[in-house]
Backbone bond lengths (Angstrom), bond angles and torsions (degrees), N, CA, C in turn:
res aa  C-N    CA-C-N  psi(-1)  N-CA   C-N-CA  omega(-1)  CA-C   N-CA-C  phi
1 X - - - 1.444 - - 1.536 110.62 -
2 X 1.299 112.02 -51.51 1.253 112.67 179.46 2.017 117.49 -57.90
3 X 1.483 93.05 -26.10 1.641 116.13 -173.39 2.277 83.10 -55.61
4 X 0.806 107.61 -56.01 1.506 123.31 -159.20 1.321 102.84 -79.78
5 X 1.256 135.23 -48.84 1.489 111.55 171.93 1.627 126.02 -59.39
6 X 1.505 89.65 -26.16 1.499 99.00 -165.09 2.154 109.48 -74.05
7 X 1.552 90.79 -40.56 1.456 110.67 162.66 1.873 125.28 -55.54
8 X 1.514 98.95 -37.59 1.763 105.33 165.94 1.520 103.54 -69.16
9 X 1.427 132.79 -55.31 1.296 128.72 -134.21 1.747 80.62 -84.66
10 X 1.277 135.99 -34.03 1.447 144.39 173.78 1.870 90.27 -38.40
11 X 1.326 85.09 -76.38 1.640 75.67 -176.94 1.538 156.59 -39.38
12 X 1.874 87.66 -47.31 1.101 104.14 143.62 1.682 147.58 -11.60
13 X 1.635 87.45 -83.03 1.171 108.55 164.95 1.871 116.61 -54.14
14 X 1.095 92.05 -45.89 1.891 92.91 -179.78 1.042 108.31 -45.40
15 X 1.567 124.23 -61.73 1.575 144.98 163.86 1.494 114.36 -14.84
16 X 1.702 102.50 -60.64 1.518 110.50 -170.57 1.307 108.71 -77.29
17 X 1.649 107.72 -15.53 1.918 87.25 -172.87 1.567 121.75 -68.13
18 X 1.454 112.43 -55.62 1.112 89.72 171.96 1.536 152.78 -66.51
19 X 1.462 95.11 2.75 1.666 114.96 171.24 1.972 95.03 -69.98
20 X 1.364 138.59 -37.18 0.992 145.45 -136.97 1.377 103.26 -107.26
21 X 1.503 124.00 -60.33 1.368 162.59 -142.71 1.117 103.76 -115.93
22 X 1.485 130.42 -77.10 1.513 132.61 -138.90 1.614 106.76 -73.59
23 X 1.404 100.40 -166.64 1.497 116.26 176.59 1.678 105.71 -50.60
24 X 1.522 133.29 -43.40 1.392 112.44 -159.77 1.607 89.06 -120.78
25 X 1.552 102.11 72.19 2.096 79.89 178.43 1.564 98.03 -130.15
26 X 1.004 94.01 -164.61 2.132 106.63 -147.38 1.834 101.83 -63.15
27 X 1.834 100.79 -41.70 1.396 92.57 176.11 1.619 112.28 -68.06
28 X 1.424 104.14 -29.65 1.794 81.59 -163.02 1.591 102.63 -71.20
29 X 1.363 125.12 -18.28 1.597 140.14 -169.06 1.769 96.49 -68.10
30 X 1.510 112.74 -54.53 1.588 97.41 175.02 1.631 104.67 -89.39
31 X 1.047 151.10 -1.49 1.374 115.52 141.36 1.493 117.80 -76.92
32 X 0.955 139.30 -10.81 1.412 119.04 164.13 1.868 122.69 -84.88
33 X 1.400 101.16 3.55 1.174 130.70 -175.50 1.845 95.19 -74.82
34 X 1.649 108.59 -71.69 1.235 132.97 -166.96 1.607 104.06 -61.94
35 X 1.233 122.72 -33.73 1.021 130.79 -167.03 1.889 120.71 -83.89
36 X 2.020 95.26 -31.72 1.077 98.83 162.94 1.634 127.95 -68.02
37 X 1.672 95.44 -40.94 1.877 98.65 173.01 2.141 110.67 -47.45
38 X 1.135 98.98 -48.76 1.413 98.86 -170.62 1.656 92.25 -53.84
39 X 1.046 112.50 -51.70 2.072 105.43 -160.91 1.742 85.64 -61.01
40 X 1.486 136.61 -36.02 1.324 143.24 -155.17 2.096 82.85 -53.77
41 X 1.620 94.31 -75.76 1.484 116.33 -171.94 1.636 108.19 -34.01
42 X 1.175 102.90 -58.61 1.866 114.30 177.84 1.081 118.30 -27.29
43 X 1.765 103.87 -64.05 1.363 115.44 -174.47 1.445 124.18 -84.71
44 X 1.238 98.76 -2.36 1.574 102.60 179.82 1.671 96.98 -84.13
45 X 1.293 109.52 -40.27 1.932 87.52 170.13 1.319 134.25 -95.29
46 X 1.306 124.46 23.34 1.211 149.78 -173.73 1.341 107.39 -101.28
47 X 1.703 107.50 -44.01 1.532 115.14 167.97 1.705 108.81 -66.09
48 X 1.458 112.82 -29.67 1.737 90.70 -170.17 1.328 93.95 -90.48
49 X 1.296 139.40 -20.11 1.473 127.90 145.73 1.199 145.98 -9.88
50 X 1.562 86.65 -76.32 1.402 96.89 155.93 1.746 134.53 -74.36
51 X 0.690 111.10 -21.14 1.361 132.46 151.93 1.621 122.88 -55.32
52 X 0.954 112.78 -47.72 1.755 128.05 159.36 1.755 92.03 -61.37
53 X 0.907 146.12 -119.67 0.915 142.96 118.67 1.565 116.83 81.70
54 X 1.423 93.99 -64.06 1.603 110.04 -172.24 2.007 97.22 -80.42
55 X 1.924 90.23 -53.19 1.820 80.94 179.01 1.453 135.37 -60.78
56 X 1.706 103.05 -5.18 1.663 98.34 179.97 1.421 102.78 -93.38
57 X 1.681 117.74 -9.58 1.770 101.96 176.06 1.330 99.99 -81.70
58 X 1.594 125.63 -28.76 1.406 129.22 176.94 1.654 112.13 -25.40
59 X 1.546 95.66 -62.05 1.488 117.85 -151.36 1.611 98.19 -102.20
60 X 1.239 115.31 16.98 1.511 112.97 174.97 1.695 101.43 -121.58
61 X 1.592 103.41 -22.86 1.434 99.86 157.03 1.681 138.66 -96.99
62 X 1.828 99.89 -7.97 1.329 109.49 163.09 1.455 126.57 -65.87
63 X 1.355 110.56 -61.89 1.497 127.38 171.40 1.506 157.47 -150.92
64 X 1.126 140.88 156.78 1.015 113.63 -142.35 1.689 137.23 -80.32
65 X 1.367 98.40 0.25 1.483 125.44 148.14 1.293 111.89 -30.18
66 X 1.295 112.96 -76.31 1.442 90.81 -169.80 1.796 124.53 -56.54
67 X 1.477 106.46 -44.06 1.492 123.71 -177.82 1.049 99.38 -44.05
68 X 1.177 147.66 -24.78 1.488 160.82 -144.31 1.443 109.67 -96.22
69 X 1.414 83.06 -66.58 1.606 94.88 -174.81 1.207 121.57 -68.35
70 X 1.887 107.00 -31.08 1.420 109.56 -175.35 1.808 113.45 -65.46
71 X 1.505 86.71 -42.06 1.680 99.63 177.27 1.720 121.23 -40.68
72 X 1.805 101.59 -45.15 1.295 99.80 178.46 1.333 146.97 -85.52
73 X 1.775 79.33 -9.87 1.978 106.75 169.01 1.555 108.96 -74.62
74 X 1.508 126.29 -38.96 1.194 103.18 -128.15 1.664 84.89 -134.66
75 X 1.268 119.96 -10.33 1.081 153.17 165.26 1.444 146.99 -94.01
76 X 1.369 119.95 -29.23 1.142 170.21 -178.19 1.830 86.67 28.43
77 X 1.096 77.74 97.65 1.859 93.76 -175.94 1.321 105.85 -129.62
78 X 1.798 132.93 160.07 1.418 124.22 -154.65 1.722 87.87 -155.64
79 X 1.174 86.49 149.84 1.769 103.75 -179.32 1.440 103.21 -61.69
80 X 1.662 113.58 166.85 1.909 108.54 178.65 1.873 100.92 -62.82
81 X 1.017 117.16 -44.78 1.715 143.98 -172.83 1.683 118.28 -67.90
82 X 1.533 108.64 17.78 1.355 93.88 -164.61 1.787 92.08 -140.38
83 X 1.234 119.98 132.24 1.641 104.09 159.69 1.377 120.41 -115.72
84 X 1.354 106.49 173.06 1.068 115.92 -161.25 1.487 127.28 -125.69
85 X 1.151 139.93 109.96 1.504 140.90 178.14 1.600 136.68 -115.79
86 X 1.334 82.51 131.90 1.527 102.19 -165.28 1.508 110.35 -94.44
87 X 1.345 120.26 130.40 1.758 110.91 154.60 1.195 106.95 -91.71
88 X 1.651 110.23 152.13 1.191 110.78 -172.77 1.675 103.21 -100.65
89 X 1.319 118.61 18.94 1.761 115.14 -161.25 1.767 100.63 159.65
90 X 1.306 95.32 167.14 1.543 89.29 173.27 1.417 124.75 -74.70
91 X 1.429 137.63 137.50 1.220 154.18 172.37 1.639 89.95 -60.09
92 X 2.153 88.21 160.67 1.481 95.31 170.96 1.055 112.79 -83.52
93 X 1.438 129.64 150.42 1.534 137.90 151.41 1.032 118.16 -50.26
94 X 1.544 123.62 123.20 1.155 145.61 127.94 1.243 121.40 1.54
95 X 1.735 118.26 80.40 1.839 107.27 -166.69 1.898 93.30 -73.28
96 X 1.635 98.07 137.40 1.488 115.54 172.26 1.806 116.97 -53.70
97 X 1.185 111.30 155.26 1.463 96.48 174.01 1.291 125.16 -78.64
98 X 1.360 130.66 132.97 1.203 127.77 -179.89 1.480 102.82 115.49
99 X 1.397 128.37 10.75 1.481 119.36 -152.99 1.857 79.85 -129.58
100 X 1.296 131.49 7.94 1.364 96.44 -171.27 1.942 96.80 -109.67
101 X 1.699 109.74 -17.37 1.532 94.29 139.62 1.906 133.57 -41.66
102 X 1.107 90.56 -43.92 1.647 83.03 175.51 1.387 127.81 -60.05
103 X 1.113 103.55 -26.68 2.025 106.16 -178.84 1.144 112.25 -85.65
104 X 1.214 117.81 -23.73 1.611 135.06 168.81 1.679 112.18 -39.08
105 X 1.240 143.34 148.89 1.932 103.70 -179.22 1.668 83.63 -105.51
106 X 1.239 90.17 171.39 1.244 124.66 -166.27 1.787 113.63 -74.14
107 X 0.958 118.01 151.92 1.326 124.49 -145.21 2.045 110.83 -125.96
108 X 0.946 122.71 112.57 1.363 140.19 -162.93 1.695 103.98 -69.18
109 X 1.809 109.64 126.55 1.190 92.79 179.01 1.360 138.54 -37.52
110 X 1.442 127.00 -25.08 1.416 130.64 -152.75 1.359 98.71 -80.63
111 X 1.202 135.06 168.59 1.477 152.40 158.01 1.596 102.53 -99.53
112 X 1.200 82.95 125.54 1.757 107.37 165.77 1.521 115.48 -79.81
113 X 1.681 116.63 118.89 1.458 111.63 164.26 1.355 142.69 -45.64
């Protein structure tokens, strides 16, 4: 008798492993669970991506606004009608009023005849 319980519960167990263990069991079911949300997350911003994406060919094939603009950002390109100026460095400052006494030199109490 004992030969036979001990021989079922063998089985048993055989039974349960691969529910537990094997290729289709509960852990591998929630990691492929966890793993699907992440691809879920992925593609959910890949779609507004592309989607971003889709409206700037929209508006680069509607009109010429955009071509325009892109040209002058990224391109720095200028209409036939327009000029353009560059500094090459910083300009001088603007001396404040009252400051061009100061460079002047300085002047000794006495009066000159």
């Amino acid at each position: 008798m004992r030969l036979l319980i001990a021989s079922l519960a063998a089985l048993l167990l055989l039974m349960q492993w691969p529910l537990w263990f094997g290729k289709g069991s509960w852990l591998r079911v929630a990691e492929l669970r966890k793993s699907l949300e992440a691809q879920h997350a992925v593609n959910a911003q890949l779609a507004s991506r592309n989607a971003a994406l889709g409206a700037e060919v929209d508006s680069l094939r509607q009109g010429r606004e955009a071509i325009e603009e892109r040209a002058r950002m990224h391109l720095n390109m200028l209409r036939a009608d327009e000029l353009f100026f560059q500094r090459s460095g910083p300009g001088p400052t603007p001396a404040a009023p009252g400051t061009a006494d100061a460079a002047a030199p300085a002047r000794s109490g006495t009066a000159a005849p």
